[in-house]
C-alpha positions in Angstrom: 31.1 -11.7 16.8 30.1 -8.7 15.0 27.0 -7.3 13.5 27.1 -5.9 9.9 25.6 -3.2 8.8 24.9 -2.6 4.7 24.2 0.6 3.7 25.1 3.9 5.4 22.0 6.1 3.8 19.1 7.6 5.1 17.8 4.4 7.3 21.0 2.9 7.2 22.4 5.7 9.7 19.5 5.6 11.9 20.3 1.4 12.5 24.0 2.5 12.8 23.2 4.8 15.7 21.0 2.6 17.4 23.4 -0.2 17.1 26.5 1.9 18.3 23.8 2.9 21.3 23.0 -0.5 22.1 26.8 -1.1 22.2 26.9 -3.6 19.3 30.5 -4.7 17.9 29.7 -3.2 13.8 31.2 -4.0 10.4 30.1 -1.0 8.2 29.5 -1.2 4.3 28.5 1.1 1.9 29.6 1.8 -1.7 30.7 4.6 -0.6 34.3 4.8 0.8 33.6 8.6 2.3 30.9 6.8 4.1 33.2 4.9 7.0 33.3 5.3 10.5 36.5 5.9 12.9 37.2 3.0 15.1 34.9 0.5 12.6 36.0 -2.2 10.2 34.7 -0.8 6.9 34.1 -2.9 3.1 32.8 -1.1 -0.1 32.0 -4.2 -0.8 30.0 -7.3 1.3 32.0 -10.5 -0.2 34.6 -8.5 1.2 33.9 -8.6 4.8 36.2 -11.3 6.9 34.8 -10.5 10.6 33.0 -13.6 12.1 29.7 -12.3 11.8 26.3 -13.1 14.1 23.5 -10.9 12.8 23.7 -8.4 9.2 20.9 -5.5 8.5 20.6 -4.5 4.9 19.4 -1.0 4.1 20.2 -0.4 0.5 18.5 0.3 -2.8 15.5 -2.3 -2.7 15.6 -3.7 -6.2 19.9 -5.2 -4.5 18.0 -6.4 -1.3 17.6 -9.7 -2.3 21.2 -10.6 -3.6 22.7 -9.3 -0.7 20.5 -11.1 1.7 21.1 -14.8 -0.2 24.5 -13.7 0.2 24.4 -14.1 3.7 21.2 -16.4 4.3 22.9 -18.8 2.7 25.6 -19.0 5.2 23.1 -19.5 7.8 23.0 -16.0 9.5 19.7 -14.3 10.2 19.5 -10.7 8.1 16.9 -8.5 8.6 16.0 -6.3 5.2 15.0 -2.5 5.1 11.5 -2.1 3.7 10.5 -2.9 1.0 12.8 -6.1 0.7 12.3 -6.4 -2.9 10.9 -4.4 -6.4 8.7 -7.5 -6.8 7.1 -10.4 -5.4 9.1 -12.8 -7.8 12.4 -11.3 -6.7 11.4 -12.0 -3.4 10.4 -15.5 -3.6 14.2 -16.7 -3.7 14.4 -15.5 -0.3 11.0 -16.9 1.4 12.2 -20.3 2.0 15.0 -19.1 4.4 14.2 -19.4 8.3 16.4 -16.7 9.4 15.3 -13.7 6.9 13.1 -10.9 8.9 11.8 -8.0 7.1 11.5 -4.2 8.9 8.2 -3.5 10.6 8.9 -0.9 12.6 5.4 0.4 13.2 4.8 -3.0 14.5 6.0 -1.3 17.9 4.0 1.4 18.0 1.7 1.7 21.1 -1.0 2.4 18.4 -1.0 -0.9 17.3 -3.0 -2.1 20.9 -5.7 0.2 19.4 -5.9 -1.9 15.7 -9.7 -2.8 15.3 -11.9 -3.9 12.4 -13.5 -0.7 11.5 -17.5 -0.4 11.0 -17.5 2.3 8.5 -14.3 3.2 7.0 -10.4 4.0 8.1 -8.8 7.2 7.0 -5.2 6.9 6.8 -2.5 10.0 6.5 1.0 9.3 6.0 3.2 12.2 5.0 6.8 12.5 5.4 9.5 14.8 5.6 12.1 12.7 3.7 11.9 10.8 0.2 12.8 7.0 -0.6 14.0 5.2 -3.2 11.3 3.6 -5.1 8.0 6.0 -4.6 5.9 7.0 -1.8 3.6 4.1 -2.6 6.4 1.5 -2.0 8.0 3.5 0.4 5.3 4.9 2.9 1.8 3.3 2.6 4.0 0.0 3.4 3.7 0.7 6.8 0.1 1.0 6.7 -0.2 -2.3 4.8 1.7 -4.4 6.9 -0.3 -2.3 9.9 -4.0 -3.2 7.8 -3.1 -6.9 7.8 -3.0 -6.8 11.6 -6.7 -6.6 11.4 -7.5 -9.1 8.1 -5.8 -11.0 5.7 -8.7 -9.7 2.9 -7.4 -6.1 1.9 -8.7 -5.6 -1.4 -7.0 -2.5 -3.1 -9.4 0.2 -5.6 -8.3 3.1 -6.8 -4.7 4.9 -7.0 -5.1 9.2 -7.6 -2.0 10.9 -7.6 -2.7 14.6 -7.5 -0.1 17.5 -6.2 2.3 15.5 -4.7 -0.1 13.1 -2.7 -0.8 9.5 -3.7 -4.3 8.4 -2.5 -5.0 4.9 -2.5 -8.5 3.3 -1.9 -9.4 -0.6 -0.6 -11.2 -2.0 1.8 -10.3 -4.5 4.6 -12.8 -7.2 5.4 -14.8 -5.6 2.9 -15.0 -2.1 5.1 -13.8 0.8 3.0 -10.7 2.5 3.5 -8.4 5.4 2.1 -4.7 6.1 2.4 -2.9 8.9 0.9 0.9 9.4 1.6 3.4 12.1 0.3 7.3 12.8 0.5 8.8 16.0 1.5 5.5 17.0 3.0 5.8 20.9 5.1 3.1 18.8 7.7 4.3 15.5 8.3 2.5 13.4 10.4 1.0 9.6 10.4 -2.3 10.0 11.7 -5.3 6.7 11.5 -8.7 7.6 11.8 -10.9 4.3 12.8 -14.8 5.1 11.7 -13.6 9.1 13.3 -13.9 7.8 16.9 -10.7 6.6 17.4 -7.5 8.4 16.0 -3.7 6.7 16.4 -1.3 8.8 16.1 1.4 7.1 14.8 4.3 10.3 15.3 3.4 10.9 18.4 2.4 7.7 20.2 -0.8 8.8 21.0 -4.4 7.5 21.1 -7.2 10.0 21.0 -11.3 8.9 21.4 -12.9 11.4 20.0 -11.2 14.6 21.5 -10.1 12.8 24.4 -6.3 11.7 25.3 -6.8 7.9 26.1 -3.0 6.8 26.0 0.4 7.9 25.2 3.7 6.0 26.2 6.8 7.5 24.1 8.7 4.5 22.6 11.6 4.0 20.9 10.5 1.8 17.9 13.7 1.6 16.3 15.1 -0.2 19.5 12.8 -2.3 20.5 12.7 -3.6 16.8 16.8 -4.2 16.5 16.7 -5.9 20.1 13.6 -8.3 19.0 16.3 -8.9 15.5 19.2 -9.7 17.8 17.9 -11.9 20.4 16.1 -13.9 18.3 12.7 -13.1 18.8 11.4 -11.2 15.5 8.3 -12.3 14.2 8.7 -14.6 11.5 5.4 -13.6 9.2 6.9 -10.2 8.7 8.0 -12.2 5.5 4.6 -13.5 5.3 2.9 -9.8 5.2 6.0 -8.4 3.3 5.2 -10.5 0.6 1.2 -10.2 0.6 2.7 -6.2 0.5 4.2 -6.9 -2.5 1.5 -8.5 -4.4 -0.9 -5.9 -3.3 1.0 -3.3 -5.0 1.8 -5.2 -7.6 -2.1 -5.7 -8.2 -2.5 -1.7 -8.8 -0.3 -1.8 -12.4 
């Protein structure tokens, strides 16, 4: 049985190397041919494939998520989808009723996410990366930090959107205490930094956990593993669907 991989971009390389690492028998497809790997089957094309398949990873353009996935959820086979896993929460509603569909929540394995609290004040969130996504840095980066907020509460109530030199600011509160969020692409400082009432900072980068100035914790984990292992053994967490598709209305609500 093999796992397939669709889409050999950005993300898609990062699952590829993790898979080859954790010694996984691959099917590779991307649209593009120059794309394929030595010693790999390969497809342009996924109604192509003819491998017996056990697992498939989608990492493509969002807004061809969806159809790919049915493609293959409809045969029974559990697919996990990049983030986001759809341009909007309609799209995404043909998918919701499958058991086996698992979105990407990466963060989710974070040693910062022990530290998630209900703030008293406010949370200040930074999420600026070096690379750029398809959609915008909206849909592509403060994801993350929505999926993250609705470890906390289900009531996240987004405010205000600012977009000003490159940084997208975003303002809500969760369980009614008031929080900001700005995110950028190709950003000369990335970093992923939350700041919880500025007593507690989780550094998201670096797997750290500061109180106040001090160094509380810090274990170096490889998120991307963890996450693929949870996919292929069957024990993902099935409301990532739930909080992908609360993601998607929450956006939604800002136009």
């Amino acid at each position: 049985m093999h796992v397939l991989l669709v889409g050999l971009g950005n993300m898609g390389n990062k699952y590829f190397w993790k898979l080859e690492e954790l010694g996984e028998r691959l099917v590779l497809c991307d649209i593009d041919p120059s794309k394929g790997r030595e010693s790999y089957p390969f497809y342009c094309h996924f109604g192509d494939v003819k491998e017996e398949l056990s697992a498939v990873i989608v990492a493509v353009d969002p807004k061809d998520h969806p159809r790919i996935a049915q493609e293959f959820l409809k045969r029974g086979l559990p697919v996990l989808l990049e983030k986001p896993p759809a341009v909007s929460s309609k799209d995404f509603e043909s998918l919701m009723s499958f058991e086996r569909l698992y979105i990407s929540e990466i963060e989710n394995y974070s040693v910062c996410t022990e530290f998630l609290k209900k703030p008293k004040t406010h949370i200040r969130i930074e999420r600026f990366g070096r690379g750029k996504g398809y959609i915008s840095p909206l849909w592509d980066l403060a994801w993350h930090d929505l999926y993250l907020l609705q470890r906390i509460s289900e009531d996240i109530r987004l405010g205000r959107l600012e977009v000003k030199e490159g940084i997208w600011t975003l303002w809500g509160t969760v369980k009614g205490v008031p929080f900001s969020l700005s995110i950028a692409w190709e950003h000369p400082q990335p970093r992923r930094l939350w700041h919880i009432d500025e007593e507690l900072m989780l550094d998201f980068g670096q797997e750290r956990v500061y109180q106040g100035d001090k160094l509380i914790r810090e274990e170096k984990r490889d998120k991307l593993r963890l996450m693929l292992e949870d996919f292929l053994k069957g024990r993902y967490d099935r409301k990532s669907v739930e909080r992908a598709y609360k993601n998607l209305q929450l956006l939604e609500s800002l136009y």
